[in-house]
C-alpha positions as CSV (number, residue, x, y, z in Angstrom):
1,X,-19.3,-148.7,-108.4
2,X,-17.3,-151.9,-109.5
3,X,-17.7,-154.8,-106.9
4,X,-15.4,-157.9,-107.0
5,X,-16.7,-161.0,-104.8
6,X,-13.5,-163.5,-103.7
7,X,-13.3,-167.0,-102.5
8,X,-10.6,-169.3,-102.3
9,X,-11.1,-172.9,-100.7
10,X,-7.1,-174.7,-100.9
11,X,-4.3,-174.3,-99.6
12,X,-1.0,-173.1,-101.4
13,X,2.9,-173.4,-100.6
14,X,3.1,-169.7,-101.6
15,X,0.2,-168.1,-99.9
16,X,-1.2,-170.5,-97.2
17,X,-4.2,-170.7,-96.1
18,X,-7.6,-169.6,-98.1
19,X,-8.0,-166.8,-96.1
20,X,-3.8,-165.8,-96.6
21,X,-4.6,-166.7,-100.7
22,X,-7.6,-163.8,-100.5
23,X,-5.7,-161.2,-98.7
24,X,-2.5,-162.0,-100.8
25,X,-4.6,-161.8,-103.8
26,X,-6.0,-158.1,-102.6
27,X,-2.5,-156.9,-102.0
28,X,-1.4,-158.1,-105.6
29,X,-4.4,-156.2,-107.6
30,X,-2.7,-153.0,-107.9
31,X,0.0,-154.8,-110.2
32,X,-3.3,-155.0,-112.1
33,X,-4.3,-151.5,-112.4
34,X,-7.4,-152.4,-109.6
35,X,-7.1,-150.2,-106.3
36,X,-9.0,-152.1,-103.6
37,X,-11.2,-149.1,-102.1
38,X,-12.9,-150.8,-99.5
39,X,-13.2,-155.1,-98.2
40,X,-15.7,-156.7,-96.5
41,X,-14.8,-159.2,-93.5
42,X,-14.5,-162.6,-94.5
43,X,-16.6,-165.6,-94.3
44,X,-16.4,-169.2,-94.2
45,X,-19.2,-171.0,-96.5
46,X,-20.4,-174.5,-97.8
47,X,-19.4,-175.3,-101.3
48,X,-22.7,-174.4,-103.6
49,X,-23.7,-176.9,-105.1
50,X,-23.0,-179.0,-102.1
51,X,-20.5,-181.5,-102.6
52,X,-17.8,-182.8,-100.5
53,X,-15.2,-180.2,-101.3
54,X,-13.3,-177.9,-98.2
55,X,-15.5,-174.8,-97.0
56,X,-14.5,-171.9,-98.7
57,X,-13.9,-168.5,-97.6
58,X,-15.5,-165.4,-99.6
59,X,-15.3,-162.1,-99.3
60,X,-16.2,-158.9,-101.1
61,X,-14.3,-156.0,-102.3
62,X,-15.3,-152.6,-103.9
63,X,-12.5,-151.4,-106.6
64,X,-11.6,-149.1,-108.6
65,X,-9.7,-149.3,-112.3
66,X,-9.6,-146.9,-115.4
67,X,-10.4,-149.8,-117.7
68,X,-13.5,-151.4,-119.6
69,X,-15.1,-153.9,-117.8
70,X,-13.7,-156.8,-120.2
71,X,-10.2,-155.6,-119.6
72,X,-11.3,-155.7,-116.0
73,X,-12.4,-159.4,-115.6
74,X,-9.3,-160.5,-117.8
75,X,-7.2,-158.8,-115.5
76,X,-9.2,-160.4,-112.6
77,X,-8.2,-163.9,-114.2
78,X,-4.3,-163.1,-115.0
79,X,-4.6,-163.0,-110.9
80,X,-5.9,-165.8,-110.6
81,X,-3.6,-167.6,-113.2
82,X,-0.7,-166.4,-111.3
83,X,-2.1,-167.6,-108.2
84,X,-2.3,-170.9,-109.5
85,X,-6.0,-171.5,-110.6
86,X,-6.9,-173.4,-113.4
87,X,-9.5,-174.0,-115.0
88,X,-10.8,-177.6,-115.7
89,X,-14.6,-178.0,-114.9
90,X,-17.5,-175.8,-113.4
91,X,-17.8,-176.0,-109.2
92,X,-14.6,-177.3,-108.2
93,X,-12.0,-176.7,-105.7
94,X,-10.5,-173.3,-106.4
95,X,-7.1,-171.8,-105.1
96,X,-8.2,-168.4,-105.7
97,X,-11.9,-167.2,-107.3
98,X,-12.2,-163.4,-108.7
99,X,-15.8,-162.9,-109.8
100,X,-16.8,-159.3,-111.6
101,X,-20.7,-158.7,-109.9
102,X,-21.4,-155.1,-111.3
103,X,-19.5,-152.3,-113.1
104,X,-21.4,-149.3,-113.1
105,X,-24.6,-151.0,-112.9
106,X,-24.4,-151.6,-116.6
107,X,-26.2,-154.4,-118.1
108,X,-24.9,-156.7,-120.4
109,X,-27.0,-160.0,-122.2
110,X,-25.6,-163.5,-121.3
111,X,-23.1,-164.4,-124.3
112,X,-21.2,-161.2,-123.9
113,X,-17.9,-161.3,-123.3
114,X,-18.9,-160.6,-120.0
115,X,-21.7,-160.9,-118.6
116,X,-23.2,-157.9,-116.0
117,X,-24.5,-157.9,-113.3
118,X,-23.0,-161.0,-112.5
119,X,-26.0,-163.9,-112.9
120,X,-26.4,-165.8,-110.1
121,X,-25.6,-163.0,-107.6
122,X,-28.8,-163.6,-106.4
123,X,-28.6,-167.0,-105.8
124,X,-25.4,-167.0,-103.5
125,X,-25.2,-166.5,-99.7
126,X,-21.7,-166.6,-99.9
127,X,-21.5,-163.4,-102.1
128,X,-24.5,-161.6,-100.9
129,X,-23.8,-161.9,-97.3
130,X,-20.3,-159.8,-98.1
131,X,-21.9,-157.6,-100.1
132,X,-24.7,-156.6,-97.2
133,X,-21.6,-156.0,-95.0
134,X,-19.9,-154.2,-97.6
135,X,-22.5,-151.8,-99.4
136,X,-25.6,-152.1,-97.7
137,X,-27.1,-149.8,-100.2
138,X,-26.3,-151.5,-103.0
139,X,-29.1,-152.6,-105.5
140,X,-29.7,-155.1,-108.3
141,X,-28.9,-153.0,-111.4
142,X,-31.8,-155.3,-112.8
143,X,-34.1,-156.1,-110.6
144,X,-33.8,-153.4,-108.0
145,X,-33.5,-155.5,-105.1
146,X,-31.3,-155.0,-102.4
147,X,-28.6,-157.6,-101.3
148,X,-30.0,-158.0,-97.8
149,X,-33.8,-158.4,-100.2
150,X,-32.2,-161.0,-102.4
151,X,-30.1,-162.8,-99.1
152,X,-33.8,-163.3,-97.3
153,X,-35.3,-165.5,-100.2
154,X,-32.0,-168.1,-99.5
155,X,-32.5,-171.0,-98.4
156,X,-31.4,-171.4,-94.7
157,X,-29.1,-174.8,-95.9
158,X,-26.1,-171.8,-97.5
159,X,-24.7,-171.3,-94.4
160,X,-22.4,-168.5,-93.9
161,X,-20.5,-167.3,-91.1
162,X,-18.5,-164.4,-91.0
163,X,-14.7,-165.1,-89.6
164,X,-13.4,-161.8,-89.5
């Protein structure tokens, strides 16, 4: 199972709204070679860390693609490119946010050229919350935990709210 978690928190001319960015940015990942199997609803969330950035909205989607996960992620970051994001410095304002959270459920050390599961997946309402909706089954390739497990031990402050 390959799970992609999406977020998005300005507005373009192109796409619109966050929420128009995400579902634009699904419809585009077949140009890719990533078939979108299944989406979660969306959800509107605080920035992490808090700062006084627009909410964003996140979402999750479960994909498929006959490639190695490197090839994946830079294929996840040619979409965002060509959805305008670029990259200056960690936590800010994004157009459009791809992030690979498992492939597989291999494992992968931090350095790699990329790094699996993703590592703060447990530290994220804003992803886990998607992913409970999503794949309730899913588990921590690491640790074993469930999402719903590792959503539980957040602090109530990462307030999420699904939208649709």
């Amino acid at each position: 199972m390959i799970l992609v978690a999406l977020g998005s928190n300005l507005e373009t001319r192109e796409h619109g709204t966050p929420r128009e960015t995400l579902e634009a940015a699904l419809k585009a990942l077949p140009d890719y070679g990533i078939e979108v199997v299944q989406r979660s609803s969306w959800y509107r969330s605080a920035p992490v860390p808090v700062s006084d950035q627009p909410w964003y909205v996140n979402g999750a989607a479960r994909v498929q693609a006959r490639m190695l996960a490197e090839d994946l992620l830079a294929r996840l970051h040619e979409v965002e490119s060509r959805f305008g994001r670029i990259r200056r410095q960690k936590n800010e304002s994004r157009v459009l946010d791809l992030d690979l959270l498992t492939f597989d459920d291999r494992r992968t050390e931090e350095g790699s050229a990329v790094v699996l599961p993703h590592p703060r997946i447990a530290e994220r309402a804003f992803v886990l919350k998607p992913l409970v909706e999503l794949v309730p089954s899913w588990h921590h390739p690491v640790t074993g935990e469930t999402a719903a497990e590792m959503l539980r031990r957040l602090p109530a402050s990462q307030a999420v709210e699904r939208i649709l």
